[in-house]
TORTI-282807 format. One line per 10 residues: number of its first residue (from 0); for each residue x, y, z of C-alpha. Coordinates in nm, 4 decimals. Example, Ala and Ser with C-alpha at 12.3 -4.5 7.8 and 13.67 -1.06 7.14 Angstrom:
0> 1.2300 -0.4500 0.7800; 1.3670 -0.1060 0.7140 .
// end
This chain:
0> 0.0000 0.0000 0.0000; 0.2673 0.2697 0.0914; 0.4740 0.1229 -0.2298; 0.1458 0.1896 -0.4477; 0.0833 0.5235 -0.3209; 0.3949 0.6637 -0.2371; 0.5919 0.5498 -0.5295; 0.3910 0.3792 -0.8266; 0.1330 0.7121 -0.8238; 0.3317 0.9515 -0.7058 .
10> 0.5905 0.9369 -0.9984; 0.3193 0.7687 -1.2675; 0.5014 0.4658 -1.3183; 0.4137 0.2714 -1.5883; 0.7018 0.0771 -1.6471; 0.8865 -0.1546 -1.4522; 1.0306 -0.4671 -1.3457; 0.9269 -0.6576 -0.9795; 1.2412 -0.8406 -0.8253; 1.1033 -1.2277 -0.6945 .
20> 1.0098 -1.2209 -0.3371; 0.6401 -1.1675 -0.0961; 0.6760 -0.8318 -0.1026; 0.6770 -0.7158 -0.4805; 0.4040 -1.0488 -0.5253; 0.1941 -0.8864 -0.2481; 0.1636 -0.5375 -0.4729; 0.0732 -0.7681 -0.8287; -0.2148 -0.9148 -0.6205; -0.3832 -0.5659 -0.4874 .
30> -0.3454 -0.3841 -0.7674; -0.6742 -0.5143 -0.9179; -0.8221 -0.4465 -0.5724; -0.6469 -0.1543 -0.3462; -0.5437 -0.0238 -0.6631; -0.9015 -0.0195 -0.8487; -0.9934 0.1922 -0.5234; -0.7328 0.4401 -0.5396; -0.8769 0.4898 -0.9676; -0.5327 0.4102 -1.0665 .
40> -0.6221 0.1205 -1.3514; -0.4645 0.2487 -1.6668; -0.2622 0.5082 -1.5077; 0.0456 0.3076 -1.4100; 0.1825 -0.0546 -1.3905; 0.1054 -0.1147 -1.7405; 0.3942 -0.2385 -1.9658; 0.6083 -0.4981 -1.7316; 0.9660 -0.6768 -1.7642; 0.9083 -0.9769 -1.6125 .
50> 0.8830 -1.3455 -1.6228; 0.5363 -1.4720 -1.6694; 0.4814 -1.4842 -1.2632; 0.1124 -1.6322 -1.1603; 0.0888 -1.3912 -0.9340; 0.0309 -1.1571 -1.1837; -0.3032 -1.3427 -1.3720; -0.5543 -1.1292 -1.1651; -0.4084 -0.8035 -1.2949; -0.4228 -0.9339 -1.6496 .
60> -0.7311 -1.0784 -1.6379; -0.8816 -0.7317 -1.4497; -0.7361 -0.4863 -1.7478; -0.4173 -0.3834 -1.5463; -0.1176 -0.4863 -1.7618; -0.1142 -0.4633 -2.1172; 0.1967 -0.6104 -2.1585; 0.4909 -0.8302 -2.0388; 0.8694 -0.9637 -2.2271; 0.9770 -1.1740 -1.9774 .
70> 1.3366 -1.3166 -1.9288; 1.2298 -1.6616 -1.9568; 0.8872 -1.9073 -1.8733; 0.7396 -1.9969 -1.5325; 0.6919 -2.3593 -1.4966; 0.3199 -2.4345 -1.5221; 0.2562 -2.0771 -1.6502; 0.2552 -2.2532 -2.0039; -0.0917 -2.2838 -2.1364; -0.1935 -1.9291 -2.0170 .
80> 0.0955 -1.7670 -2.1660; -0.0610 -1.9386 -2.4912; -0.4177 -1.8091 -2.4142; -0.2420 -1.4799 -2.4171; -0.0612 -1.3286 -2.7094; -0.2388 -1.0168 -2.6404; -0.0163 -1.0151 -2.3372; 0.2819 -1.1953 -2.4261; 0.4952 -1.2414 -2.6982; 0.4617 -1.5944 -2.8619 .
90> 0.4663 -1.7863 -3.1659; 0.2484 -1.9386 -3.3601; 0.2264 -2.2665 -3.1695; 0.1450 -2.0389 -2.8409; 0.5111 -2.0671 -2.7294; 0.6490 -1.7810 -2.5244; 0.8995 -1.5851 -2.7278; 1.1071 -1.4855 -2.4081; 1.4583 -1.3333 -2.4574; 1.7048 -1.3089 -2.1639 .
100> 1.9235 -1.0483 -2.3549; 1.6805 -0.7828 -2.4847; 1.4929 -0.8241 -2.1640; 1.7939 -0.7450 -1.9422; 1.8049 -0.4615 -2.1830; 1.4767 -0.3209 -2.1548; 1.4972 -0.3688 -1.7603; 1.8209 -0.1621 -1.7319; 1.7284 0.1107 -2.0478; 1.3768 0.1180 -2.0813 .
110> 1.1618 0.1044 -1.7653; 1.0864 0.3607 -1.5379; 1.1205 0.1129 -1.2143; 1.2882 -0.1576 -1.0811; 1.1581 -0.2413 -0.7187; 1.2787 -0.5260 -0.5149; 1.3765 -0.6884 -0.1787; 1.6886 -0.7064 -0.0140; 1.8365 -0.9507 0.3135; 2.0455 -0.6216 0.4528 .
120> 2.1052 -0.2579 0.3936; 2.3554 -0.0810 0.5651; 2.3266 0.3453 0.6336; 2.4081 0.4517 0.3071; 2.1437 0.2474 0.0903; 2.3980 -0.0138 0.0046; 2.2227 -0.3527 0.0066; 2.2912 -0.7070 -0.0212; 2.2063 -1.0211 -0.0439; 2.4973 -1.2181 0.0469 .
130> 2.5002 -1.2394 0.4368; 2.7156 -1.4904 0.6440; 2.6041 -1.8280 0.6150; 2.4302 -1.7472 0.2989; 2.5292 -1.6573 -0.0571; 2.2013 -1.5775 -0.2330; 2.2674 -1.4867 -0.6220; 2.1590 -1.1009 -0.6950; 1.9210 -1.1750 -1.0607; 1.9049 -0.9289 -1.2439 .
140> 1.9475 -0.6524 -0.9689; 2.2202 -0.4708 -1.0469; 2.1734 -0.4470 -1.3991; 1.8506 -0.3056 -1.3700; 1.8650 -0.1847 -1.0043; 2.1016 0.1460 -1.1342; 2.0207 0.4775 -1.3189; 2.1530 0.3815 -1.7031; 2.3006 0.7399 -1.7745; 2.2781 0.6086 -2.1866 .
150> 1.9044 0.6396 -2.1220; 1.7885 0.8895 -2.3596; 1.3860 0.8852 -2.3921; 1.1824 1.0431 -2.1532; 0.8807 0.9136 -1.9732; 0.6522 1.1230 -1.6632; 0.8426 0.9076 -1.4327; 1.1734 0.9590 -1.5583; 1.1346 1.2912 -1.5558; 0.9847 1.3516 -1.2185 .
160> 1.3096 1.2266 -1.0681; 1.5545 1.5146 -1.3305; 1.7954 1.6984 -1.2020; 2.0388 1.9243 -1.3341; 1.9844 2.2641 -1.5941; 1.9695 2.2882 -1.9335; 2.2113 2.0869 -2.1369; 2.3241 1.8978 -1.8325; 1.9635 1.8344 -1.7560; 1.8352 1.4931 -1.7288 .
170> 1.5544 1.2417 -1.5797; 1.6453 0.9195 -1.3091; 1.5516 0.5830 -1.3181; 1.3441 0.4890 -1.0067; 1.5487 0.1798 -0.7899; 1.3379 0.1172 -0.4869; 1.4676 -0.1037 -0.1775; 1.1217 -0.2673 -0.0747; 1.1939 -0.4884 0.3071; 1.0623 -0.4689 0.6335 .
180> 1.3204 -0.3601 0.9092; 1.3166 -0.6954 1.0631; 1.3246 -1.0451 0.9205; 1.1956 -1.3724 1.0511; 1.3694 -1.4511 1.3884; 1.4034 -1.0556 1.4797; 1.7337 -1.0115 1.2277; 1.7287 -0.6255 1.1572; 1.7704 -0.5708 0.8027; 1.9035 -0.2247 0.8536 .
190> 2.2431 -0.2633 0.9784; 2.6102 -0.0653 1.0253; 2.8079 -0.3185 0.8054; 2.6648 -0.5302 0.5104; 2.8234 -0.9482 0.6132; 2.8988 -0.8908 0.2224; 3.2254 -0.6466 0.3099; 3.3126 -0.9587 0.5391; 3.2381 -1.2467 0.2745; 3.4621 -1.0293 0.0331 .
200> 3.7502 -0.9961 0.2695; 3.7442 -1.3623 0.3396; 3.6622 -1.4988 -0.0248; 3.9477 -1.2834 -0.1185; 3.6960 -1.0672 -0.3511; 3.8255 -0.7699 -0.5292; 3.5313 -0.5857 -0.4391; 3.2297 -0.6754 -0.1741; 2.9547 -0.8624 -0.3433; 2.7180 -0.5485 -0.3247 .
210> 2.4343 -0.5578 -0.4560; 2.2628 -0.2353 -0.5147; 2.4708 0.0849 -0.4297; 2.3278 0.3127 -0.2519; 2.3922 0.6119 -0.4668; 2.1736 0.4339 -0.7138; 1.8639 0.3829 -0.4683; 1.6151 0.6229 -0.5163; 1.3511 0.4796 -0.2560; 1.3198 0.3229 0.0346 .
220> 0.9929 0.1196 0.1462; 0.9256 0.0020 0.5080; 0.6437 -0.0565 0.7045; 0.7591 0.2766 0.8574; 0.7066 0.4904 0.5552; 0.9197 0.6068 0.2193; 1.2616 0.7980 0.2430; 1.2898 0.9374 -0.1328; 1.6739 0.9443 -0.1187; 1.6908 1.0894 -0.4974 .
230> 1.5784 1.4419 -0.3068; 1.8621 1.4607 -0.0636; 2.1304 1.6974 -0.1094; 2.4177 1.4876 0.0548; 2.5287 1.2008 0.2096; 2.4059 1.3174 0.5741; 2.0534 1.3756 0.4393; 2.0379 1.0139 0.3107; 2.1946 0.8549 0.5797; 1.8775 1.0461 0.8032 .
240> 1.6249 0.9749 0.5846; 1.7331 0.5878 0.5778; 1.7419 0.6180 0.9739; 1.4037 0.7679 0.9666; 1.2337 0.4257 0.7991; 1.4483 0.1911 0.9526; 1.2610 0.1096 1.2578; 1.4062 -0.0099 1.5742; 1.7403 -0.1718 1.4262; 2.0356 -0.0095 1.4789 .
250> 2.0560 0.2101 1.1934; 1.6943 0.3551 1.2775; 1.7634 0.3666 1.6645; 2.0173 0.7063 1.5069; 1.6624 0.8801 1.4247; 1.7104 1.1839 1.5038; 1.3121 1.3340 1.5595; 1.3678 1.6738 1.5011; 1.5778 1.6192 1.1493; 1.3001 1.3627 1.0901 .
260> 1.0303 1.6040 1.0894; 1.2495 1.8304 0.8829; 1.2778 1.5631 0.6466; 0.9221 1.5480 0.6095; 0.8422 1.9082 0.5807; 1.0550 1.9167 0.3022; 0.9032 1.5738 0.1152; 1.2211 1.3737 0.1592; 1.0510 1.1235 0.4292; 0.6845 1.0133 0.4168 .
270> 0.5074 0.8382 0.6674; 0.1757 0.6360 0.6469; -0.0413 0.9053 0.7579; 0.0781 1.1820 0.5198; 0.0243 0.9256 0.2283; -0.3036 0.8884 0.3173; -0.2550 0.5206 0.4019; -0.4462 0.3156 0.6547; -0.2091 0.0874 0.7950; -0.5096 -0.1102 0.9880 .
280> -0.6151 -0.2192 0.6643; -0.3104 -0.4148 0.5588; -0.4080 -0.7596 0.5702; -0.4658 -1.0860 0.3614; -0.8307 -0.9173 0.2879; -0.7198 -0.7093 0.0079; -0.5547 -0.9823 -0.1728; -0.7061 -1.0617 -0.5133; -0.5973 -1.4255 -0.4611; -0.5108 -1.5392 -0.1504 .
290> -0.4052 -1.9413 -0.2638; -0.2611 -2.1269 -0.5427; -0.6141 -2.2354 -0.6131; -0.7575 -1.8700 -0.6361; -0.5167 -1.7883 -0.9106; -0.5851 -2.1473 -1.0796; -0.9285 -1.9870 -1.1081; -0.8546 -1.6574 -1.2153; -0.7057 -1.8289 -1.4722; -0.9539 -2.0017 -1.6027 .
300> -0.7954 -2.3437 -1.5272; -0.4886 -2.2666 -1.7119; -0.2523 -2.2024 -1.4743; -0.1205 -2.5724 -1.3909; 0.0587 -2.5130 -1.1039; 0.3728 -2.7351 -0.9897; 0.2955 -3.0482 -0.7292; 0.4893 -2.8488 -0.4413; 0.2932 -2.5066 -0.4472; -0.0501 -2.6464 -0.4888 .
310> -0.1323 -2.6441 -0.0936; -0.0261 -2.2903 -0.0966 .
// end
């Protein structure tokens, strides 16, 4: 909900890609209901870079997207793709037509967003996830989790992020951290030094497996609220901001209220309340499909979803 309102409307988004993960899954399945409420069918999450996730069928089949190239398929995603050219790209036998290469293209040049999850961020924005014990692979994120300065074209988003005057004027991709400040277990995402800078050391890495760096984040998404770090004027004011949605981990225990409230007088931190958000209302109600089987019937029956998920 704060995602939807404070990013996706705000800037008019229209393109974008969704990193994997409960978070970015949660906003495909209320757009065709929280969204519908807010009037914002047609207006933004149209055109998509994405693999052909089921998660997305009720926005499809409600009007929402008008189009998706995806990277590659989605394992029982196969005879809806084919019920779908209007959608997707296929070929005559119904086949999706994916393309890793021009997709990891149109994800870093041509969308206006890429929003995704993250296991830590440190005070600066920089995230990871490669954290001790664990060595998760990053996607796609860093190609299209950065501001392409070849980028040439301008869209409303785009543009709503420019900076700069007149020749050296230009527009900024929007790369949004989306996590809540604590994981499973009470493990604060925020934190003063990303395990990566310690995996790097010890693998013997020329540089630490970051990520997303934090000069190219232009959002942050909590439960707290949004810190729109492309508005900061230096590295103090985007260390704050970050602070000022981080909750009660150790980066956010550095809030400081008074610069907080600054902050939001000036637009650069947003909490529920001044989005106009209703935090009492986030719950499992405003999901579109809340099972497996509700999107097997959104699809019509074509969604054949694998043996392991269909208890979900």
């Amino acid at each position: 909900m704060l995602a939807i309102r404070g990013v996706y409307e705000r800037h008019e988004v229209v393109s974008l890609n969704h990193g994997i993960g409960f978070d970015t899954a949660a906003i495909e399945l209320i757009l065709p209901t929280y969204g519908d409420e807010l009037g914002l069918r047609g207006r933004i999450a149209k055109h998509w870079v994405l693999n052909p996730h089921p998660t997305l069928i009720p926005a499809i089949e409600t009007g929402w997207i008008e189009s998706v190239h995806c990277f590659g398929g989605e394992p029982g995603m196969e005879r809806y793709v084919a019920a779908r050219p209007d959608i997707f790209f296929t070929g005559r036998d119904g086949s999706l037509r994916s393309n890793r290469v021009l997709a990891q293209l149109a994800g870093q040049y041509a969308i206006d967003m890429f929003i995704g999850s993250s296991l830590q961020i440190d005070g600066d924005g920089n995230s990871s996830t490669v954290t001790a014990g664990r060595l998760a692979g990053f996607g796609g994120a860093p190609n299209m989790g950065h501001d392409p300065h070849g980028r040439r074209h301008g869209t409303a988003a785009w543009l709503d992020l420019a900076t700069g005057e007149g020749a050296s004027r230009r527009g900024r991709k929007l790369v949004v951290q989306l996590v809540e400040t604590f994981k499973a277990g009470g493990t604060p995402t925020f934190v003063d030094r990303l395990d990566a800078v310690d995996v790097g050391e010890l693998a013997g890495m020329a540089l630490p497996p970051v990520m997303i760096y934090g000069d190219d984040v232009s959002h942050v998404v909590t439960e707290e609220g949004v810190a729109y770090l492309a508005k900061t004027n230096s590295l103090d004011e985007r260390r704050a901001a970050i602070a000022a949605v981080a909750g009660a981990t150790p980066i956010g225990l550095r809030n400081d209220p008074k610069v907080t409230e600054r902050l939001r007088q000036d637009g650069i931190v947003a909490f529920p309340e001044d989005l106009g958000v209703d935090v009492h209302r986030a719950d499992r109600m405003l999901l579109a499909a809340k099972s497996i089987g509700d999107l097997e019937a959104w699809s019509g029956g074509l969604y054949d979803p694998p043996a392991r998920f269909r208890n979900f």
